[in-house]
C-alpha positions as CSV (number, residue, x, y, z in Angstrom):
1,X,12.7,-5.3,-4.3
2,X,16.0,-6.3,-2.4
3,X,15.9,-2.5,-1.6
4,X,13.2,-2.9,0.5
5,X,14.0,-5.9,2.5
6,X,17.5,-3.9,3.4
7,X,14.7,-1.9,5.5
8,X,16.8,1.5,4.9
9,X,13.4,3.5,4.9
10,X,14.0,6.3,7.4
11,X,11.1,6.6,10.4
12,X,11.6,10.3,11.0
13,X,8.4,12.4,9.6
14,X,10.0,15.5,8.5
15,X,9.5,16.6,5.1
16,X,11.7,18.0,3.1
17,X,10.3,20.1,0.4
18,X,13.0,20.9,-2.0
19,X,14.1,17.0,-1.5
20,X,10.1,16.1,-2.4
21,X,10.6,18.3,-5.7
22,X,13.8,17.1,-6.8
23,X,12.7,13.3,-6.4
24,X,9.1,14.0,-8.2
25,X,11.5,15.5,-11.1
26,X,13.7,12.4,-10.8
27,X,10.9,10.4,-11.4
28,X,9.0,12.2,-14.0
29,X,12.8,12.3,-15.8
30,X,13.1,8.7,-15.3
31,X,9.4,7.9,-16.9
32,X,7.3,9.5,-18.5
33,X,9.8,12.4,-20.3
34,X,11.6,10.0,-21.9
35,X,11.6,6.7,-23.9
36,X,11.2,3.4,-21.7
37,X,11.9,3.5,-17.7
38,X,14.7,4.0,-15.5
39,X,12.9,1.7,-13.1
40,X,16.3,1.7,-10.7
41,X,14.9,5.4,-10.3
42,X,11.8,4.7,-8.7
43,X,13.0,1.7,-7.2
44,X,15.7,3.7,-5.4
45,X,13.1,6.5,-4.1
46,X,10.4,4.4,-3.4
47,X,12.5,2.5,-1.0
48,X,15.0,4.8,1.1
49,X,12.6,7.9,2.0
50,X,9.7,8.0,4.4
51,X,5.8,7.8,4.1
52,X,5.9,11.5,4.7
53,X,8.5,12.6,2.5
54,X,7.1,9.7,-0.7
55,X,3.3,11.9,0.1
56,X,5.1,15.2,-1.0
57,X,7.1,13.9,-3.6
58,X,3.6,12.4,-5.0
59,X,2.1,15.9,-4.5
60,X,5.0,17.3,-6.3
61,X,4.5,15.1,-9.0
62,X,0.7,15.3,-9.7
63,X,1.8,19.4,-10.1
64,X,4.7,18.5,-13.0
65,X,2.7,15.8,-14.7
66,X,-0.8,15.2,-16.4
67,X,-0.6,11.8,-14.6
68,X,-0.4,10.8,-10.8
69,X,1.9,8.8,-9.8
70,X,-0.2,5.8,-9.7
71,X,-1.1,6.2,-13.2
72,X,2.3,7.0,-14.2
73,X,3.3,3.5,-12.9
74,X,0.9,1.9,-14.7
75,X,1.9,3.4,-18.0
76,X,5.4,2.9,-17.4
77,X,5.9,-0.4,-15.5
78,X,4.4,-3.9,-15.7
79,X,4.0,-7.5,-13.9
80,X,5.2,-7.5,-10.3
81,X,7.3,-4.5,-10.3
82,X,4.0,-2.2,-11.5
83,X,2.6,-4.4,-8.7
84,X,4.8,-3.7,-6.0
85,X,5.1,-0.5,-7.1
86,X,1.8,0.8,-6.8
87,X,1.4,-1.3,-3.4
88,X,3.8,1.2,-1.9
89,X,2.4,4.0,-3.3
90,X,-1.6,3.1,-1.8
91,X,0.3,2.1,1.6
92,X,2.1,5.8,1.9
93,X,-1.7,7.3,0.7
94,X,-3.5,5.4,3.1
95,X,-2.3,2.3,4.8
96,X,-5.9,1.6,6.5
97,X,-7.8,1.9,3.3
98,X,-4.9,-0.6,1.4
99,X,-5.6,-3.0,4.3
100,X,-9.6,-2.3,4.5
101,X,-9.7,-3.3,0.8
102,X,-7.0,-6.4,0.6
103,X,-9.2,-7.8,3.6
104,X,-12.3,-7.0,2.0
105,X,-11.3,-8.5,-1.9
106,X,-9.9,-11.4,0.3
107,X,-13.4,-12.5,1.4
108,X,-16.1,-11.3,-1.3
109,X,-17.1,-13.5,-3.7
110,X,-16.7,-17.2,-3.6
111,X,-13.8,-18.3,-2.0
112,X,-11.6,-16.7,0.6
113,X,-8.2,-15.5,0.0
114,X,-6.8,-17.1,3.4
115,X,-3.2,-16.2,3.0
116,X,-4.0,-12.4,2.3
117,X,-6.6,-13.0,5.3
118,X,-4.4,-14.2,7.7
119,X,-1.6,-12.3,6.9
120,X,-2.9,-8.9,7.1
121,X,-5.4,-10.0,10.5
122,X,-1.7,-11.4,11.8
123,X,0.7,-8.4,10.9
124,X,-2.0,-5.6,12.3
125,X,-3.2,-7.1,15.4
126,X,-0.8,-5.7,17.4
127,X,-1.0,-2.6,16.2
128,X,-3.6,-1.0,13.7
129,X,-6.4,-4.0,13.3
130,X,-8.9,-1.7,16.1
131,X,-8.8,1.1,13.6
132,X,-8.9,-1.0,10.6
133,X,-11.8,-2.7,12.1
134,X,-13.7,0.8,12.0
135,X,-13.1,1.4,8.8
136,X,-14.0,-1.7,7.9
137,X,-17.0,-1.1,9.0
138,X,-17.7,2.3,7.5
139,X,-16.9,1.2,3.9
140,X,-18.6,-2.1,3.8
141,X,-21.9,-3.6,4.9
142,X,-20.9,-5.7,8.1
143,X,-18.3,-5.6,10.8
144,X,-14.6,-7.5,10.0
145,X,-15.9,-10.1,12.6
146,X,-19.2,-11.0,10.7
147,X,-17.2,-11.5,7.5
148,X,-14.9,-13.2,8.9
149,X,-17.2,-15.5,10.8
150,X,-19.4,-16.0,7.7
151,X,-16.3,-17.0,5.3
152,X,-14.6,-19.4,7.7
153,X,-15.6,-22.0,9.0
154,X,-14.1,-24.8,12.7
155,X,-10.8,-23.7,14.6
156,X,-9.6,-21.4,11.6
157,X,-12.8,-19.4,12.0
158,X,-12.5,-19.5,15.7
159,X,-8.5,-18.4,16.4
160,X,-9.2,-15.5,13.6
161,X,-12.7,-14.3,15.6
162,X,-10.2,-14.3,18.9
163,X,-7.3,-12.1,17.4
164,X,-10.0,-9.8,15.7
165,X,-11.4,-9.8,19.6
């Protein structure tokens, strides 16, 4: 995962179609067509091309494979890797929904997940939290603020209610 904290992954959002189709190859090649995983081949893809190009190459691959890429990943890969793996691939599908449902799994239940909490509140406030706040909304009973404000509790409760606004 060094790859990715190099930050090499390119913010233009043109898509390269023949590039998407050679890299959904590379992967299939490097997975499922043959025996055990040439995990430096996913790692390598998954961390130097866009959102927009990784979405074609996903497309690309659902149409040379019986699997999508998410459930080639899990047949191929395991532990953190599998992990981190499949977190990029639900980011480059739909960031929002990722979010929507890290946020949410942080709070159901007994408990709160107050690092996933604050860290995904924190990094989108800038940024994305308005729209995440929506959908939020639209795919679970209750706003973002009344969950929050019903699983936290003093000064924590009220510095997270501010930032959410």
């Amino acid at each position: 995962m060094v790859s990715l904290l190099q930050a090499n992954r390119p913010t233009d959002q043109c898509v390269d179609r023949a590039l998407a189709k050679s890299d959904a190859k590379a992967l299939y090649d490097a997975g499922e067509a043959r025996w055990g995983t040439d995990e430096s081949v996913f790692n390598s893809i998954m961390a130097s091309r866009s959102y927009e190009q990784l979405q074609a190459t996903f497309e690309e691959y659902s149409k040379i494979s019986k699997r999508n890429i998410l459930q080639a990943i899990d047949s191929e890969m395991s532990g953190d890797l599998c992990k981190g793996m499949k977190t990029i691939v639900r980011c480059v599908q739909d960031k929002q929904k990722y979010y929507v449902d890290r946020l949410y799994k942080s709070m159901k239940g007994l408990g709160t997940d107050d690092t996933t909490l604050v860290r995904i509140i924190i990094r989108t406030c800038e940024t994305e939290l308005e729209d995440l706040k929506k959908v939020f909304c639209k795919e679970h009973k209750g706003s973002l603020k009344d969950w929050v404000a019903g699983d936290t509790s003093g000064d924590y409760k009220a510095v997270l209610l501010a930032v959410i606004g």
